[in-house]
N, C-alpha and C positions, 0 to 999 in steps of 0.2 A: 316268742321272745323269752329270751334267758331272762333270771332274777338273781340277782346279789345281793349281797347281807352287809353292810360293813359295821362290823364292831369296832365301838370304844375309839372313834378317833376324832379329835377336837374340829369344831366350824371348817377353819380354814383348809386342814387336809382332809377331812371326809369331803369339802366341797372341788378339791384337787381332783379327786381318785373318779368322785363322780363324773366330774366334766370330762377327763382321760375316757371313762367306761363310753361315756355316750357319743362321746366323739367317734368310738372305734367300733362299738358293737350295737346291737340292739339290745339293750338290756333296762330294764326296770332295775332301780336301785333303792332299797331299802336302807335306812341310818340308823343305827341306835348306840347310844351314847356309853351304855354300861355294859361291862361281861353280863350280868343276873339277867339285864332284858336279852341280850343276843344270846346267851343258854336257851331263854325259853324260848325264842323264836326260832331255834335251831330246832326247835325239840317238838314245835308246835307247828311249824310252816316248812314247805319245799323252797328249798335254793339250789341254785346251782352252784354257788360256791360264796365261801364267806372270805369278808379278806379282813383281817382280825388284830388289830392295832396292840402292838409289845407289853404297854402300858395302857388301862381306859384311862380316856382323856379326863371323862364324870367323875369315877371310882375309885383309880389309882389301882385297879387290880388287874393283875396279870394274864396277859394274852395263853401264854404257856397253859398257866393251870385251868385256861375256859380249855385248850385245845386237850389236855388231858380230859377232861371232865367230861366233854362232848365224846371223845373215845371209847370210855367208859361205859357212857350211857348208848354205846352203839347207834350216835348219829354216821350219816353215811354222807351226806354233805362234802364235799374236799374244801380243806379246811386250809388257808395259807397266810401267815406271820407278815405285816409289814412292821421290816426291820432293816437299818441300816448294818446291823450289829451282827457279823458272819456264826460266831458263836451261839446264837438267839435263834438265828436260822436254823443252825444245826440240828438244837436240843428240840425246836420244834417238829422237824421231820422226823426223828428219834420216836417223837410221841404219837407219829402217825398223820402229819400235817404234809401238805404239799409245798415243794419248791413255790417259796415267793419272791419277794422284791422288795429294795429300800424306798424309802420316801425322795429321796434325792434321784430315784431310776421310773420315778412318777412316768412320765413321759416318751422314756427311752423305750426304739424299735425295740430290743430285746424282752422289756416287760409286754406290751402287746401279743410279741411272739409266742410267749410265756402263755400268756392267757385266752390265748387262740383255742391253746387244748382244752377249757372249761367252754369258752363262750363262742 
């Protein structure tokens, strides 16, 4: 069974992303509400991929600078931005993040597709 990480994203869409994950994979799904907790669980536990929300929903701190940060500290995890925002996307795979997907692409064959190659 794969495991996923999701960082920083409010009730309603961490409980989205979940429902999408188990419907389509076997996957164990981890939540944590803040960048500082999902650093250190990046840093402390094996994922098979994290899917790391723009903005934390808790914190208000930036998806970008956990995905720099995690780089940094040579996690090895694939690391991938949801974001509506093509720009957001960009600067993330820039920092070493994997192609992700918007919150409004929750659902869509293509995101599945997408995540077939981690899970």
């Amino acid at each position: 069974m794969k495991k996923v990480l999701l960082i920083g994203h409010c009730g309603y869409d961490g409980g989205r992303i979940e429902r999408m994950l188990k419907q389509n994979f076997s996957v164990e799904v981890v939540q944590t509400r803040t960048m500082d907790d999902g650093l250190k669980r990046l840093k402390d536990e094996e994922f098979d991929l994290a899917l790391i929300n723009r903005i934390g929903d808790a914190d208000g701190k930036s998806g970008l600078e956990l995905i720099k940060t995690a780089k940094e500290m040579g996690i090895k995890t694939p690391l991938m931005l949801i974001t509506n925002y093509e720009n957001y996307m960009n600067e993330a795979i820039k920092l070493g993040a994997v192609p992700g997907f918007g919150k409004r692409d929750i659902n869509k064959k293509e995101t599945i597709e997408l995540l077939k190659k981690y899970l």
